[in-house]
C-alpha positions as CSV (number, residue, x, y, z in Angstrom):
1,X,-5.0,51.8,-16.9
2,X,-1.4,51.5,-16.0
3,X,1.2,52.1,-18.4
4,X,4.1,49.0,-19.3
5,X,7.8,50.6,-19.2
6,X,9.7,50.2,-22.3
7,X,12.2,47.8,-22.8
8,X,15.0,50.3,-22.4
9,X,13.3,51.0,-18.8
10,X,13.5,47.6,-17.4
11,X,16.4,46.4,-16.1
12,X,17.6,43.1,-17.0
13,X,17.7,40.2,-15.0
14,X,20.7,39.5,-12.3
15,X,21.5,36.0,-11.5
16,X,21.5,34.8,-8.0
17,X,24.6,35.4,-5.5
18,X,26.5,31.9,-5.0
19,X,24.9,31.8,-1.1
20,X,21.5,32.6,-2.3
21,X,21.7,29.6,-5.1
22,X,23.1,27.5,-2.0
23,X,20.4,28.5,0.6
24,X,17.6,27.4,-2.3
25,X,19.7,24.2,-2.5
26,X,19.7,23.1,0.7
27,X,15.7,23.9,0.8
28,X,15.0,21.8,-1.8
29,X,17.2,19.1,-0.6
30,X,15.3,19.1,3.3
31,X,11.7,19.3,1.5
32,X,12.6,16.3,-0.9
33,X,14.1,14.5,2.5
34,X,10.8,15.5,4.7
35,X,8.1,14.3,2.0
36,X,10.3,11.0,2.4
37,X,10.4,10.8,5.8
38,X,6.1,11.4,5.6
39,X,6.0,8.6,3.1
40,X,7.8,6.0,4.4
41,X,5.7,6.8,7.9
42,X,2.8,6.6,5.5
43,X,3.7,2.9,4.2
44,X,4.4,2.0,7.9
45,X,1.4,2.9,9.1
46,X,-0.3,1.2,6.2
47,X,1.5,-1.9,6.5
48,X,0.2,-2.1,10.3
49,X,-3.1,-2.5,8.9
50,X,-2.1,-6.3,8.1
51,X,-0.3,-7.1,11.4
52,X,-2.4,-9.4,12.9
53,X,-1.1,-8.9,16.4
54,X,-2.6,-5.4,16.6
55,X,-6.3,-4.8,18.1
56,X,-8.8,-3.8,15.0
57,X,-9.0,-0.4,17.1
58,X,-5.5,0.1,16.0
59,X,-5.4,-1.3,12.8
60,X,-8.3,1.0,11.6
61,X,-6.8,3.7,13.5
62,X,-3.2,3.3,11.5
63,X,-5.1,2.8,8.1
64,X,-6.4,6.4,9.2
65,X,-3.8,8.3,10.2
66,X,-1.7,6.2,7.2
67,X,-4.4,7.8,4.4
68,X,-4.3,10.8,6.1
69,X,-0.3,11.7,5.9
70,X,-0.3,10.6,2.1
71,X,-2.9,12.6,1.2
72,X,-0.8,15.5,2.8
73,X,2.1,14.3,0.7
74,X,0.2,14.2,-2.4
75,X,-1.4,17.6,-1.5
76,X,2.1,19.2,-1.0
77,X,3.5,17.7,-4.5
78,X,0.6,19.5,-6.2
79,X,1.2,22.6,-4.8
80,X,5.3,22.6,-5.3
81,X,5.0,21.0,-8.8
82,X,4.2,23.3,-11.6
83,X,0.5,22.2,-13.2
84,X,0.4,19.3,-15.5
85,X,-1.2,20.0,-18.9
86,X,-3.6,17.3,-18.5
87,X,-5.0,18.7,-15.1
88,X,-8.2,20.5,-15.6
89,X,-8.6,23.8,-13.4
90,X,-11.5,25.9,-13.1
91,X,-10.6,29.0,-13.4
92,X,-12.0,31.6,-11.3
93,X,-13.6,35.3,-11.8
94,X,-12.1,37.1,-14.1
Protein backbone atom coordinates (compact mmCIF):
# COMPACT_ATOMS: atom_id res chain seq x y z
CA UNK A 1 0.00 0.00 0.00
CA UNK A 2 1.22 3.44 -0.81
CA UNK A 3 2.60 5.57 1.78
CA UNK A 4 0.69 9.46 2.53
CA UNK A 5 3.65 12.18 2.75
CA UNK A 6 3.70 14.04 5.93
CA UNK A 7 2.41 17.28 6.36
CA UNK A 8 5.79 18.96 6.27
CA UNK A 9 6.10 17.10 2.73
CA UNK A 10 3.27 18.60 1.06
CA UNK A 11 3.40 21.76 -0.26
CA UNK A 12 0.73 24.18 0.36
CA UNK A 13 -1.68 25.41 -1.85
CA UNK A 14 -0.89 28.48 -4.49
CA UNK A 15 -3.65 30.60 -5.50
CA UNK A 16 -4.43 31.10 -9.13
CA UNK A 17 -2.46 33.73 -11.39
CA UNK A 18 -4.83 36.81 -12.07
CA UNK A 19 -5.11 35.42 -16.10
CA UNK A 20 -5.90 31.98 -15.02
CA UNK A 21 -8.86 33.35 -12.42
CA UNK A 22 -9.85 35.48 -15.66
CA UNK A 23 -9.76 32.58 -18.27
CA UNK A 24 -12.09 30.42 -15.67
CA UNK A 25 -14.28 33.62 -15.65
CA UNK A 26 -14.94 34.09 -18.88
CA UNK A 27 -15.75 30.13 -19.11
CA UNK A 28 -18.17 30.22 -16.74
CA UNK A 29 -19.68 33.34 -18.07
CA UNK A 30 -20.04 31.59 -22.10
CA UNK A 31 -21.45 28.26 -20.50
CA UNK A 32 -24.12 30.14 -18.28
CA UNK A 33 -24.81 32.34 -21.81
CA UNK A 34 -24.91 28.82 -24.06
CA UNK A 35 -27.37 26.87 -21.59
CA UNK A 36 -29.50 30.17 -22.15
CA UNK A 37 -29.28 30.38 -25.55
CA UNK A 38 -30.41 26.19 -25.56
CA UNK A 39 -33.27 27.10 -23.32
CA UNK A 40 -34.84 29.77 -24.74
CA UNK A 41 -34.53 27.55 -28.25
CA UNK A 42 -36.13 25.02 -25.99
CA UNK A 43 -39.28 27.25 -25.05
CA UNK A 44 -39.41 28.25 -28.74
CA UNK A 45 -39.65 25.17 -29.98
CA UNK A 46 -42.16 24.27 -27.42
CA UNK A 47 -44.33 27.11 -27.83
CA UNK A 48 -44.53 26.05 -31.71
CA UNK A 49 -46.38 23.12 -30.58
CA UNK A 50 -49.57 25.57 -30.05
CA UNK A 51 -49.24 27.48 -33.33
CA UNK A 52 -51.97 26.46 -35.07
CA UNK A 53 -50.72 27.51 -38.52
CA UNK A 54 -48.01 24.74 -38.39
CA UNK A 55 -48.78 21.21 -40.02
CA UNK A 56 -49.19 18.43 -36.98
CA UNK A 57 -45.87 16.92 -38.77
CA UNK A 58 -44.20 19.94 -37.46
CA UNK A 59 -45.75 20.55 -34.43
CA UNK A 60 -44.92 17.00 -33.19
CA UNK A 61 -41.61 17.38 -34.70
CA UNK A 62 -40.85 20.79 -32.59
CA UNK A 63 -42.39 19.18 -29.35
CA UNK A 64 -39.48 16.64 -30.18
CA UNK A 65 -36.56 18.31 -30.86
CA UNK A 66 -37.98 21.00 -27.95
CA UNK A 67 -37.90 17.90 -25.23
CA UNK A 68 -34.94 16.85 -26.65
CA UNK A 69 -32.56 20.10 -26.15
CA UNK A 70 -33.99 20.49 -22.45
CA UNK A 71 -33.25 17.35 -21.45
CA UNK A 72 -29.61 18.13 -22.76
CA UNK A 73 -29.75 21.31 -20.63
CA UNK A 74 -30.90 19.54 -17.65
CA UNK A 75 -28.38 16.72 -18.28
CA UNK A 76 -25.52 19.34 -18.46
CA UNK A 77 -26.68 21.18 -15.02
CA UNK A 78 -26.36 17.84 -13.34
CA UNK A 79 -23.14 17.20 -14.43
CA UNK A 80 -21.55 20.90 -13.76
CA UNK A 81 -23.49 21.22 -10.43
CA UNK A 82 -22.01 19.62 -7.43
CA UNK A 83 -24.63 16.56 -6.14
CA UNK A 84 -27.50 17.64 -4.14
CA UNK A 85 -27.86 15.80 -0.72
CA UNK A 86 -31.21 14.70 -1.54
CA UNK A 87 -30.13 12.87 -4.84
CA UNK A 88 -29.78 9.26 -4.31
CA UNK A 89 -26.64 7.55 -6.23
CA UNK A 90 -25.86 4.10 -6.52
CA UNK A 91 -22.67 3.68 -5.89
CA UNK A 92 -20.66 1.41 -7.83
CA UNK A 93 -17.90 -1.51 -7.05
CA UNK A 94 -15.91 -0.84 -4.48
Amino acid sequence: MPQLPREEEVPARRRMRWHWRLLTLKIYILCAFLLACMLGGSAMLLLNTVNETLEPAQRIGSALAGGLILLLCLHILRMALPPMPWSVRRRGLE
